[in-house]
BATOR-358702 format. One record per residue: residue in three letters; x, y, z of N, C-alpha, C, O, CB in turn. Coordinates in pm, whole numbers, plus 50000, padded with zeros to 5 digits. Atoms other than C-alpha are relative to their C-alpha. Glycine has a CB too. Example, Ala and Ser with C-alpha at 12.3 -4.5 7.8 and 13.67 -1.06 7.14 Angstrom:
ala500894988150000512304955050780500905012050000501945011850066499015000350125 ser499184988149994513674989450714499235010950073499745022050090500415004649858 
! end
This chain:
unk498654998350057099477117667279500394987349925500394976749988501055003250113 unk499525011250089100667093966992501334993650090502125000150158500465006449830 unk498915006649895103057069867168500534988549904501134979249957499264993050164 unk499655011850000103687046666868501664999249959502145009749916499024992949910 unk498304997850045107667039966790500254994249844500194982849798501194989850119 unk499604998350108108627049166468501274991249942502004983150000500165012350002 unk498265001850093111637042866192499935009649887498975010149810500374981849912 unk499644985950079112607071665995500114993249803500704984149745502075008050086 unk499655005650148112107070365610499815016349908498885024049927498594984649939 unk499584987350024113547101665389497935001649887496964994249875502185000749891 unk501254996550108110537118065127499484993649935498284991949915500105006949916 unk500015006850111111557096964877499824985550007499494978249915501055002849938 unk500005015449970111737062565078501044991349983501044979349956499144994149932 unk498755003050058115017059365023501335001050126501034995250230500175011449870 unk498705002449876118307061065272499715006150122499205017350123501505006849963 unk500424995749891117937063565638500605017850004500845024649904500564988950120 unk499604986350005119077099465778501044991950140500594983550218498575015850024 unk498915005949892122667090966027499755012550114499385024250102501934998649928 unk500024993349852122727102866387501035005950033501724996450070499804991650108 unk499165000349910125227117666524500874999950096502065002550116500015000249998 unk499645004349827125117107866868500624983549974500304975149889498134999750132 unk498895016550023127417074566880498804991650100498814979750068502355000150101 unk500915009949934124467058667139498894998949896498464987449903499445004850152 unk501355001450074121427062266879500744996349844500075002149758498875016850008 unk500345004650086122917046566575499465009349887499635021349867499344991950044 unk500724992750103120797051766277498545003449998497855007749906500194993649895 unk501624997049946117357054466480499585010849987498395011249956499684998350132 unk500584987049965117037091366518499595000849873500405000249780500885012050059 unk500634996150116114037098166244500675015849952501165024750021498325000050033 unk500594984750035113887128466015498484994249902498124983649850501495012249877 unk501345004450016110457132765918500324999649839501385002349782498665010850067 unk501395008649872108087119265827500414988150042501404982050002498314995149932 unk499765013549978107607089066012499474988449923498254990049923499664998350112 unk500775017650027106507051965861499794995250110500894994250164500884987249924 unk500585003349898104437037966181500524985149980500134981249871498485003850007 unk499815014350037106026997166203498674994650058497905003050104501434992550065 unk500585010049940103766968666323500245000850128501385001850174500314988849954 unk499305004449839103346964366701501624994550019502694999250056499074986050062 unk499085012049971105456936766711501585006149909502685001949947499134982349921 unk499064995850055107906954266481501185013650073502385016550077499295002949883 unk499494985749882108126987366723500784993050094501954995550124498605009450103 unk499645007049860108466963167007501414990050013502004988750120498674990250036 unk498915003250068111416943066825501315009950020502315008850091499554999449864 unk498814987450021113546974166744500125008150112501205013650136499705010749879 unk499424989149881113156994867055500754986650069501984985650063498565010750124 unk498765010849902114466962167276501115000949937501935007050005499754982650013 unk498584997250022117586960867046500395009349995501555009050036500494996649919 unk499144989249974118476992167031500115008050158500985016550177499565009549896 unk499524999449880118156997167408500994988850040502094991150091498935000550082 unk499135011949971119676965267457501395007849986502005011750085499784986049888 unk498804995350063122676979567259500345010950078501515012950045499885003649856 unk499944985950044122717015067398500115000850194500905008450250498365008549879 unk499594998949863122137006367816501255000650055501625008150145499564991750055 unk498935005949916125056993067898501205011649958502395011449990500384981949958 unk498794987250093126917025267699499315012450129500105018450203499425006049737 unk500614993149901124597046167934499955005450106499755017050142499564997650015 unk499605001649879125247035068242501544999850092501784999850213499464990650005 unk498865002750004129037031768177500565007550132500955001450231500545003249869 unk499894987249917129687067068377499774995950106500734995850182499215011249976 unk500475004649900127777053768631500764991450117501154993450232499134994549949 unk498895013549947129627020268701501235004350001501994995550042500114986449905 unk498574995149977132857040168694499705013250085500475022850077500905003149848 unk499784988949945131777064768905500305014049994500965020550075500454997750035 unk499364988650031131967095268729499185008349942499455019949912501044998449928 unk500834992250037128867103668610499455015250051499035016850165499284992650001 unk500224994149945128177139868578498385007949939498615017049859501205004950019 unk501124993950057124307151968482499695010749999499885015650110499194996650026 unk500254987049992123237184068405498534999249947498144993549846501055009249921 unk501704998549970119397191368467499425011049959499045019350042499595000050143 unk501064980950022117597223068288498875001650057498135011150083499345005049839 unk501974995949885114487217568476498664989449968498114992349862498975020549928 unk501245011350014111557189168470498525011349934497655004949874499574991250206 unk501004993250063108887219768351500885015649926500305026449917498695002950130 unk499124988650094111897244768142499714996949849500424990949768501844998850025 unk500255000850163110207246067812500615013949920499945020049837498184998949968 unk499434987350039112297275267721501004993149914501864985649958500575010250122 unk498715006750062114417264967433500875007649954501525002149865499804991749898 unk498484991649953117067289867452500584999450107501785002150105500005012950002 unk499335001649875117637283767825500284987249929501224987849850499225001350157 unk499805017050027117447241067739501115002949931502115000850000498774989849907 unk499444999350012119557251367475501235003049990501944999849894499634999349994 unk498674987549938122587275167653499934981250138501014979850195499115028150100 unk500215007049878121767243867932500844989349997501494985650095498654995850024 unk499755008950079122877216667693501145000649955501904991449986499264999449920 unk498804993950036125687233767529500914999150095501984993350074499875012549966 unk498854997549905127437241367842500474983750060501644980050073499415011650138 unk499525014149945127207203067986500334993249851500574981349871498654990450102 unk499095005850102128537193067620501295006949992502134999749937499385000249865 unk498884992750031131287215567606500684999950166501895002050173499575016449923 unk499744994549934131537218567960500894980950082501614983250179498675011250049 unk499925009050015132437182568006499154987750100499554978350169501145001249986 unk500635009349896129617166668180499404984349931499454984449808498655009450071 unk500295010150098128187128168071498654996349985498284985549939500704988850026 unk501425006750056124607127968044499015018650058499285022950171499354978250130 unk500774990950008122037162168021498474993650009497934985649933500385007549879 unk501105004450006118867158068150498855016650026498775025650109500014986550119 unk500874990250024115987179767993498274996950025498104984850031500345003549861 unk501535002749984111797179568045499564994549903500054998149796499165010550020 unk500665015450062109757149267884499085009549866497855010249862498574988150157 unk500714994150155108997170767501500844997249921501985001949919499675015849973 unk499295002850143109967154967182500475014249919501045012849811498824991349895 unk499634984550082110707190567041501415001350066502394997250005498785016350042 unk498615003649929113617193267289501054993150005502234996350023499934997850071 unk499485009549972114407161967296501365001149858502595001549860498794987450014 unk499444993450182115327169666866500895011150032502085008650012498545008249877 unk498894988449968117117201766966501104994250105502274997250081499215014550074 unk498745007449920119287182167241501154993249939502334995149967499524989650079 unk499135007250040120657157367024500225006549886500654999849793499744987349996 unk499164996250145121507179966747500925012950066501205022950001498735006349839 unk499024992249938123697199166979501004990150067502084995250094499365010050100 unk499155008649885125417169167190499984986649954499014982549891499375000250158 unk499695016050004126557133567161499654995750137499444983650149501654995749964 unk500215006049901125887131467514498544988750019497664990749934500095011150084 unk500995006449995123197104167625498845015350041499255026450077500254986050113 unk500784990249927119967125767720498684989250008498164980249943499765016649913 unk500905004949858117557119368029498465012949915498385024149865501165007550239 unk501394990749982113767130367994499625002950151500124994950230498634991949930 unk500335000349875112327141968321498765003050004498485013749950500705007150076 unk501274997449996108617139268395499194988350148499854979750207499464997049824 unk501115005649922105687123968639498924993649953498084989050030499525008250063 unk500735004950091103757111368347500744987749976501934988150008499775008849888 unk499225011050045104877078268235499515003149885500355002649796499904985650053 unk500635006550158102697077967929500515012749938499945017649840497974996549971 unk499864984350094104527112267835501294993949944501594999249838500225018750099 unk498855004550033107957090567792500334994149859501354994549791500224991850087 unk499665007850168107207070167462500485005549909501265001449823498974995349922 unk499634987550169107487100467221501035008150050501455018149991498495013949935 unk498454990649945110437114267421501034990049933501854994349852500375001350214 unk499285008050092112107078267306500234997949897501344994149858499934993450001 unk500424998250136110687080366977501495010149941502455007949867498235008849995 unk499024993050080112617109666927501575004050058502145014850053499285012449964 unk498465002049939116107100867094500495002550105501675006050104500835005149949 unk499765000449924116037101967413500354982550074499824972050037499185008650026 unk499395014150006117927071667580500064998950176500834991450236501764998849901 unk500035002449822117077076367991498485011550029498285022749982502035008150108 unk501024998649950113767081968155500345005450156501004996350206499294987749979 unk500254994849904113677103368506498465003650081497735013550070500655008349970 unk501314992349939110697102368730500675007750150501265003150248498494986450042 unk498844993549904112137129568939499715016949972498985023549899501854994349945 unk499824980050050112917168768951498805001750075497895003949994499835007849790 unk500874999850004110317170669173499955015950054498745017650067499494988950049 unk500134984949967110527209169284499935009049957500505018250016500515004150042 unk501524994450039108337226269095499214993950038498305002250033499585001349877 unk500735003949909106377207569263499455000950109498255000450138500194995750010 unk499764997349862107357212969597499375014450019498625018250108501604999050038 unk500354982249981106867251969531498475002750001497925013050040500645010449857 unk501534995249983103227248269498498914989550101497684989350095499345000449831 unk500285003749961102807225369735499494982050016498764976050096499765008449995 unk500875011250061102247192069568501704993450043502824997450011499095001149798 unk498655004949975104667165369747499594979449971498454975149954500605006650204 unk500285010950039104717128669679500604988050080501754988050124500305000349878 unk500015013749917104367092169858500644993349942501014995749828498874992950027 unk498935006650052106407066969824498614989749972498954979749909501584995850102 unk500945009850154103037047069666499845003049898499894995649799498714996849993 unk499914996050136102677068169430500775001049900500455002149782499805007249994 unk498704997350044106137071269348500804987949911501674987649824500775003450129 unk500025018650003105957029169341499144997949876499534989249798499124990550159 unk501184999950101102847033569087500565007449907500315001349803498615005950045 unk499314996750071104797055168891500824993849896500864995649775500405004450057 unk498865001250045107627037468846499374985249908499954981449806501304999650126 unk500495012850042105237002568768499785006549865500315002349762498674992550083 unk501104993550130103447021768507501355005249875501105003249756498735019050078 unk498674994050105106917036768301500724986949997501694986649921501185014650069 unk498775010850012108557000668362499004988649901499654979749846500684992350192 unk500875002450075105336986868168499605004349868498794999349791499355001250056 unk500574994750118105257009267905501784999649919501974995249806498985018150030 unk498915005750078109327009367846500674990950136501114995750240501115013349917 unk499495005249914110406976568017501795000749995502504995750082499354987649994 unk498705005150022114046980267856501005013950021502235014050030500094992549839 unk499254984249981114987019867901500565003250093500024999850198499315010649998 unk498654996049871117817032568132498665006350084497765012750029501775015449947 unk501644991449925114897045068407500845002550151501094992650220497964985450026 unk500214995749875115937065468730499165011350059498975021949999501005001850032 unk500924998949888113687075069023500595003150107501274996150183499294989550026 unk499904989249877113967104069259499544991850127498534984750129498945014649977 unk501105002149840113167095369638500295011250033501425016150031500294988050142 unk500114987549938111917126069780500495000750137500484991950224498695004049997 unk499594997449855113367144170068498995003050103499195003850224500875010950003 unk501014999249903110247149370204499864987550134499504988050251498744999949908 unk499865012849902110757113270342500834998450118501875005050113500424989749931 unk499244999449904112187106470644501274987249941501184976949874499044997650148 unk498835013350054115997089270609499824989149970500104983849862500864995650075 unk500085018149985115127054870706498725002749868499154997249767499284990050217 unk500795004250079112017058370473500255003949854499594999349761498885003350047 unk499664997750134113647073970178501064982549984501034975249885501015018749982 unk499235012150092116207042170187499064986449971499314978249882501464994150090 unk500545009250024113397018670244499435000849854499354991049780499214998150099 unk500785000250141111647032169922501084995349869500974988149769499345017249967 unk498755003550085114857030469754500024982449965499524977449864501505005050098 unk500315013049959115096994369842498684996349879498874990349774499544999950182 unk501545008250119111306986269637500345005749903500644997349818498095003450019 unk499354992950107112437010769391501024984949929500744979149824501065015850076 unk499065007950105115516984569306499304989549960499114987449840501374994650053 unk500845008650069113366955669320498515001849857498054992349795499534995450122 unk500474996750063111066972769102500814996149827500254992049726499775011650062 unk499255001850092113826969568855500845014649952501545015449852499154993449900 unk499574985550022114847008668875501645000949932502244990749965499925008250162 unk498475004650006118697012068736500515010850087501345006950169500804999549838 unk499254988149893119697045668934498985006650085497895009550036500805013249915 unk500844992249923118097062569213500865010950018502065011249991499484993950126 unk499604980350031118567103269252499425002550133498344997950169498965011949837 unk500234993749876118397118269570499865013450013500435017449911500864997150076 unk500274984150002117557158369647499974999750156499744990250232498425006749912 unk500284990149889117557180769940500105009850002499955014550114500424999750083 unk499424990750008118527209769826499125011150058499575019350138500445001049879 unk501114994249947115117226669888499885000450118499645011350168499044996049966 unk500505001349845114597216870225501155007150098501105008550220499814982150048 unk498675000149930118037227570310500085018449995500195024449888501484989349901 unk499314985150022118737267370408500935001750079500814998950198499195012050018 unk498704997849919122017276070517500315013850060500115024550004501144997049912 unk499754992049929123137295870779501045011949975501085024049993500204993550086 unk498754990050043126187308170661500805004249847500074998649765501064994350074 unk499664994750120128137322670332501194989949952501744981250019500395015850013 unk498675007350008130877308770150500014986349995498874981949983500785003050104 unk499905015350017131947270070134499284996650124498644986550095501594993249990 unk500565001949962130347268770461498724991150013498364979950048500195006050000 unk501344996750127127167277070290499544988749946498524982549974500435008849861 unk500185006350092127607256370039500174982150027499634973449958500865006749908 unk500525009449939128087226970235498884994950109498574983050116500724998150022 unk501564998949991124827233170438499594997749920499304985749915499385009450025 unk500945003850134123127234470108499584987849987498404984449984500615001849872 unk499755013150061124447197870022499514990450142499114979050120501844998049939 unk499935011549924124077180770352498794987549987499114975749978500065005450137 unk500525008950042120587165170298500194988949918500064976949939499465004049976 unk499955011050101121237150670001501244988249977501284977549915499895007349879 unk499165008049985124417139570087499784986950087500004975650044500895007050036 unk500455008549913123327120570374498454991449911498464979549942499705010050150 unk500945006450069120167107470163501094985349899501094973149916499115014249894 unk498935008650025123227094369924500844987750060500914976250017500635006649987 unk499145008049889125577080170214498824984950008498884973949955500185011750189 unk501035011649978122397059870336499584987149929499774975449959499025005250001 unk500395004950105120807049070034501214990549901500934980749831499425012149939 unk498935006550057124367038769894500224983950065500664973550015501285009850024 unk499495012149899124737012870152498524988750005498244979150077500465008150192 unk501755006449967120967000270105499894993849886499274983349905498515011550023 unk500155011350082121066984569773501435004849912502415011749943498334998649911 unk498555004850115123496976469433500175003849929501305002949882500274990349936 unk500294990550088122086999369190500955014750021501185020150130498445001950017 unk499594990149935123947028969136499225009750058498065009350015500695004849938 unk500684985549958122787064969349500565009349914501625006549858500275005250154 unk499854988450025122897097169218499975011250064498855016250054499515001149940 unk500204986349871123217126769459499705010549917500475013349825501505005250106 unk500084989150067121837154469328498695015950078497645013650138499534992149843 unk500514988449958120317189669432500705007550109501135000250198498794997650034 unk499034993749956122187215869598501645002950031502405008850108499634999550052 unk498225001049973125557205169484500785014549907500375021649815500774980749910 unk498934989250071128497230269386501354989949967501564977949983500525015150124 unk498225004850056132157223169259500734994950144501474985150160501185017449924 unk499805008449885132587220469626499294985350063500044976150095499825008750082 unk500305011449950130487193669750499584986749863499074975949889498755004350109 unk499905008450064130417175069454500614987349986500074976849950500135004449948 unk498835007649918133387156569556499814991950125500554982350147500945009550042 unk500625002949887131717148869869498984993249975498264993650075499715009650069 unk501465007650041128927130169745500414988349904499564981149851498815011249911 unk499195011550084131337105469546500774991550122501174980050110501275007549874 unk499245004149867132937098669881498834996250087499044991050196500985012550072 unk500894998449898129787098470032499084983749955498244978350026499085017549990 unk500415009749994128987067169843498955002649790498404995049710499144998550183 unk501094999550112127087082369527501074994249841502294992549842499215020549988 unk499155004550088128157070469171499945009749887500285005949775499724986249964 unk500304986250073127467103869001499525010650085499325008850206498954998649893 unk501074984649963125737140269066499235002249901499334997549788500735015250019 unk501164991750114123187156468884499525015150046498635016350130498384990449990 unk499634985649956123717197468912498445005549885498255003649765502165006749943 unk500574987150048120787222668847499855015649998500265024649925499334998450014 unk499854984049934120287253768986501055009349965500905020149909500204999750146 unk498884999450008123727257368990500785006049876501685014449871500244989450026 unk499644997450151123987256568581498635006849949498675016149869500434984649905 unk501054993350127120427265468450499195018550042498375025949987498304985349988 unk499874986349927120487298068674500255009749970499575020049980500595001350069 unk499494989550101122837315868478499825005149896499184999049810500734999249973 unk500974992850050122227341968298500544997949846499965002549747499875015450066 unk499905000350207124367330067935500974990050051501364986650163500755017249859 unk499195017749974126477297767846501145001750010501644990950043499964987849885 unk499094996949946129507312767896500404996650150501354989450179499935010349975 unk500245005749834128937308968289500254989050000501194983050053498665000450072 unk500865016749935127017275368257501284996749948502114993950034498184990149925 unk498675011650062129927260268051500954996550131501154985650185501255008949858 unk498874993949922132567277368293499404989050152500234981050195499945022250013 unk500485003749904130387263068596499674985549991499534979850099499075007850024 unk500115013750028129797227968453501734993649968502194982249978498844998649859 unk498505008450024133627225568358500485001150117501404993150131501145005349890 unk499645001149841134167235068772499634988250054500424983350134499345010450087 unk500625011649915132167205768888500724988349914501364979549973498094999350003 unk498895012050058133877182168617501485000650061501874990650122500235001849827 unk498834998649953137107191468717500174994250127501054985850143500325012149999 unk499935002649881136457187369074499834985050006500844979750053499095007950073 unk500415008850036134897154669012501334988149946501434976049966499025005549911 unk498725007850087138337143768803501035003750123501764994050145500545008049809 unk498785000449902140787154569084499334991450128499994982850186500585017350050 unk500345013149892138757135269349500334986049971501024979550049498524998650023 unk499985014050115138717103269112501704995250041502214984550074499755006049775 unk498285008150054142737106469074500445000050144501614996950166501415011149869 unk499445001549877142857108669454499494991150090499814990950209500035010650054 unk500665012949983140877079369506501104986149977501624977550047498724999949888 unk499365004950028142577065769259501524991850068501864980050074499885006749935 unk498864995049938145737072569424500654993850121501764988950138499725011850030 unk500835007949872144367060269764500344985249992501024980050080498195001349989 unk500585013550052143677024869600502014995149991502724987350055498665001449801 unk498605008250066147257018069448500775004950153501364994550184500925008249804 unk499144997449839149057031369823499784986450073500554977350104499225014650116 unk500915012349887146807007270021499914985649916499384976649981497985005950040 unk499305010950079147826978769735501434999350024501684987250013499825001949854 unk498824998950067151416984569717500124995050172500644984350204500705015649903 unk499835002449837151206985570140499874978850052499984975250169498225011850087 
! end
């Protein structure tokens, strides 16, 4: 797979082509490409990550980040795209789709939002950046899970060396599997930050079947991952991400629980047209914004006291 990083030059060689995602500038090529010099690739991607992290992560550090996930192997680009739509319209702050430059092009010509690749390949990430993606996920691991294929926290460590080697400067979060036991999902977490990771993502949703119907239900669903969150929150400085088996209900619960975002799948890429997903991504924002102002809320009482 060609991995080298481009700069966009029109037919004629003449005026760039403008982006209009407000994080990518005037980077996003239209073809063809002009190939720079090593040293020229290696130049321009550092500044324009440089520039573009700290816009990235913003959500994050305020606690409010909300991701929407079409699937780590959803090469369907009518689902990706009904997937995408709904967390742009629906008001979520970062869409994360599977590690293909084809996608990646159809994402950002639907959304201003940042967009996440998700893969197990590191060396599949370069040409996802190439073509405007601005966050790396080694994560989503269930498709995985369904066929049996589960993953160590060395490998997971080898992973993350190998994608932090190839882009040392890219927003990069890293799943710890629920397969792990508590204490050993936060310890991995833990090498994970020293690794240099910026967000870790937590799941349980899989492992989790609930007994009963209703909000119940739906908090069964969440408890793993909540508790993966809780833990892991308290274990390093980086933000967490709670994500897998959340709803509009426990979403809220996983911000309290210590996480500094969610990341919703199932939930949105399930449905059967974007009508739903929108409707179902603007439930979990919402929820998300009335917790916030009752936090908020919280904060200035326990000042004023």
């Amino acid at each position: 797979m060609h991995s080298s990083i481009c700069m966009p030059v029109s037919p004629s060689n003449t005026a760039l082509k403008h982006s209009l995602n407000p994080f990518l500038g005037n980077f996003i090529p239209s073809k063809p490409y002009a190939p720079l010099t090593r040293s020229a690739r290696v130049t321009t991607t550092k500044a324009l990550l440089s520039t573009t992290k700290e816009a990235v992560l913003k959500d994050f550090h305020e606690r409010r980040a909300l991701k929407i996930i079409s699937g780590l192997q959803n090469f369907d680009r009518d689902n990706v795209a009904s997937v995408v739509t709904a967390a742009d319209k629906g008001g979520a702050t970062h869409v994360d789709i599977a590690c293909d430059p084809e996608l990646v092009k159809l994402a950002i010509g639907l959304t201003s939002l940042p967009v996440c690749v998700s893969s197990v390949d590191p060396a599949a990430f370069s040409v996802a950046v190439e073509a405007g993606a601005l966050m790396v996920e080694i994560g989503n691991y269930d498709s995985f899970y369904e066929t049996g294929v589960v993953f160590s926290p060395e490998q997971i460590l080898k992973l993350t060396r190998e994608t932090r080697s190839i882009l040392p400067s890219v927003t990069l979060s890293v799943t710890v599997p629920h397969t792990l036991s508590l204490p050993d999902q936060v310890k991995l977490a833990e090498q994970l930050e020293k690794e240099g990771v910026d967000i870790i993502q937590t799941e349980g949703g899989k492992c989790s079947t609930p007994s009963k119907s209703g909000v119940l239900g739906l908090i069964e669903k969440a408890t793993p991952t909540l508790a993966a969150a809780y833990s892991i929150s308290r274990a390093v400085r980086i933000p967490v991400m709670c994500s897998s088996g959340l709803s509009a209900v426990t979403a809220p619960m996983a911000i309290t629980a210590g996480a500094a975002g969610v990341g919703v799948g199932s939930a949105v890429n399930k449905l059967n047209d974007v009508i739903a997903m929108v409707a179902e991504v603007r439930s979990i924002a919402e929820s998300l914004s009335m917790a916030a102002d009752k936090q908020s809320t919280a904060k200035e009482r326990s000042f004023k006291i």
